[in-house]
C-alpha positions, -999 to +999 in steps of 0.1 A: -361-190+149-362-169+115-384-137+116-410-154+092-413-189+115-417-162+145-445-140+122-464-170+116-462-181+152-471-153+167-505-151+144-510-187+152-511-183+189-530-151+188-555-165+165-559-201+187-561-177+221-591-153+206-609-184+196-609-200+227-615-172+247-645-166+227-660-202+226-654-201+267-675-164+268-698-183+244-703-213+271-700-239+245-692-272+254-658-277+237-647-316+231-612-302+218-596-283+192-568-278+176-545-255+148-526-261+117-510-225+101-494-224+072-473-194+057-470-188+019-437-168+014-421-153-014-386-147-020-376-126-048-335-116-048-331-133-014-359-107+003-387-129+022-422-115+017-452-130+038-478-136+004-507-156+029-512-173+064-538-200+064-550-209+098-568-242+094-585-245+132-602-281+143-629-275+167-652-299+180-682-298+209-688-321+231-720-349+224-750-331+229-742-297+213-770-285+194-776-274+155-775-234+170-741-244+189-726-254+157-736-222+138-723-197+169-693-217+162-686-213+128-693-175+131-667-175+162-640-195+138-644-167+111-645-140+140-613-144+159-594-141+129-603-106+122-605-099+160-570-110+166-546-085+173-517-095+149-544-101+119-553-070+127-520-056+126-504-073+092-539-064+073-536-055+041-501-066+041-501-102+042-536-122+035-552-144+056-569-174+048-590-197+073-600-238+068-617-245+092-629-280+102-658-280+129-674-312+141 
């Protein structure tokens, strides 16, 4: 695995764990979810520079959930990226970007 494949995985899984951890300590009634990342790279005289990771989470509640369930989840989305301990770490160095679809 190259160093940018394992940069983007690692901020993948950190950024998938946070969320769930935080819709679980949230008590909402998760249907599934699931996330897409994509890194934007730039390679200027063979050196590979992270430019952007997008994280592009699916997350949907079970039947039932309310209009307030669906807001304190689209503030959670937005909040475990800049909670997460590698977007933390790579701020300011690489961007992050975040699509999420919530349903």
């Amino acid at each position: 695995m190259a160093p940018d494949e394992m940069l983007l995985g690692a901020a993948a899984t950190c950024y998938f764990i946070t969320l769930a951890a935080m819709i679980e300590r949230a008590d909402l009634s998760l249907k599934e979810m699931a996330l897409e990342s994509e890194g934007i790279v730039d390679v200027t005289n063979g050196v590979f520079t992270y430019k952007k990771i997008i994280h592009k989470p699916t997350v949907n509640l079970k039947e039932g959930a309310q209009e307030a369930d669906y807001k304190k989840l689209g503030k959670l989305v937005e909040k475990a990226e800049k909670n997460c301990m590698i977007s933390r770490a790579i701020q300011g160095n690489v961007e992050i970007g975040l699509q999420a679809n919530i349903g």
